[in-house]
N, C-alpha and C positions, 0 to 999 in steps of 0.2 A: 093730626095723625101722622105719625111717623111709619113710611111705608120704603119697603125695597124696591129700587128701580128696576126696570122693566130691562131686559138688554139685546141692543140692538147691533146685528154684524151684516155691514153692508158690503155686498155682494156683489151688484155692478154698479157702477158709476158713470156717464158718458153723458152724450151730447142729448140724447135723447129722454133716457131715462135712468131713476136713481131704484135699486131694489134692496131692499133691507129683509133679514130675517127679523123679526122679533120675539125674545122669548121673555116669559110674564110667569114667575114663581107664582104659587099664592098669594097674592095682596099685593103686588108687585103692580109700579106704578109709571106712564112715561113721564110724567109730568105736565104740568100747562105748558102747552104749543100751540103757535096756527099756522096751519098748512100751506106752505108758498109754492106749492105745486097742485093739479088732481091727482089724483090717486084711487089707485087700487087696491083692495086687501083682500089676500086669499088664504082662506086660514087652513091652518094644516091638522088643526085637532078642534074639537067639541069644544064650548065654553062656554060663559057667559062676562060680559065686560060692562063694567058699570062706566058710562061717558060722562065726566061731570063738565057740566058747560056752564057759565053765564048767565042762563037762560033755564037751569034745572038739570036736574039727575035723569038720565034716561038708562033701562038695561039693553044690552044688544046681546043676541044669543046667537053665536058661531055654530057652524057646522061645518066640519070639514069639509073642503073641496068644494063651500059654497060661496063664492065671491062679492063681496059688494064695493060702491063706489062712492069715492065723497070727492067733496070740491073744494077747491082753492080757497082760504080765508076760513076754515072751518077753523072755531078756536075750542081747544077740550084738556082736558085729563084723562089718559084711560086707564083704568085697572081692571085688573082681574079679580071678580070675584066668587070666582069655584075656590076647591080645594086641592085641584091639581094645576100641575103646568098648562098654560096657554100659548100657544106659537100659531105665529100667521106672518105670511112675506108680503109686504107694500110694495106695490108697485108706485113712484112716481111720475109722472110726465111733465118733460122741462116743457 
């Protein structure tokens, strides 16, 4: 499936921590990654994100200004599967 990537403008960069906007058109995709940091994601709008892993398809449903956390070695694809924009800012910690 050929899908538009997701895009990403990072925001600070330092000794401590890396923070990324991300924004996600419809169907819009990061790619397979795994996470070499923990991390924070605080989304900034409603959504739903299909994780595809390794391990199986799971959905994860956003809500604004509701934060959750994952961990180092986490390996995924994320897309958006609404039919609007999706935006959340990652926090990393080195």
């Amino acid at each position: 499936m050929d899908r538009p990537p997701a895009i990403p403008k990072q925001q600070v960069s330092n000794e401590r921590v890396i923070v990324t906007e991300w924004r996600f058109a419809p169907g819009a995709e990061t790619g397979w990654h795994v996470h070499g940091h923990d991390y924070v994601v605080v989304p900034q709008t409603d959504g739903a994100l299909l994780l595809e892993t390794r391990q199986g398809n799971r959905d994860s449903q956003l809500q604004a200004g509701r934060s959750y956390a994952g961990l180092k070695g986490v390996e995924h694809n994320v897309v958006n599967a609404t039919d609007h924009e999706v935006i959340f800012i990652e926090v990393e910690i080195r």
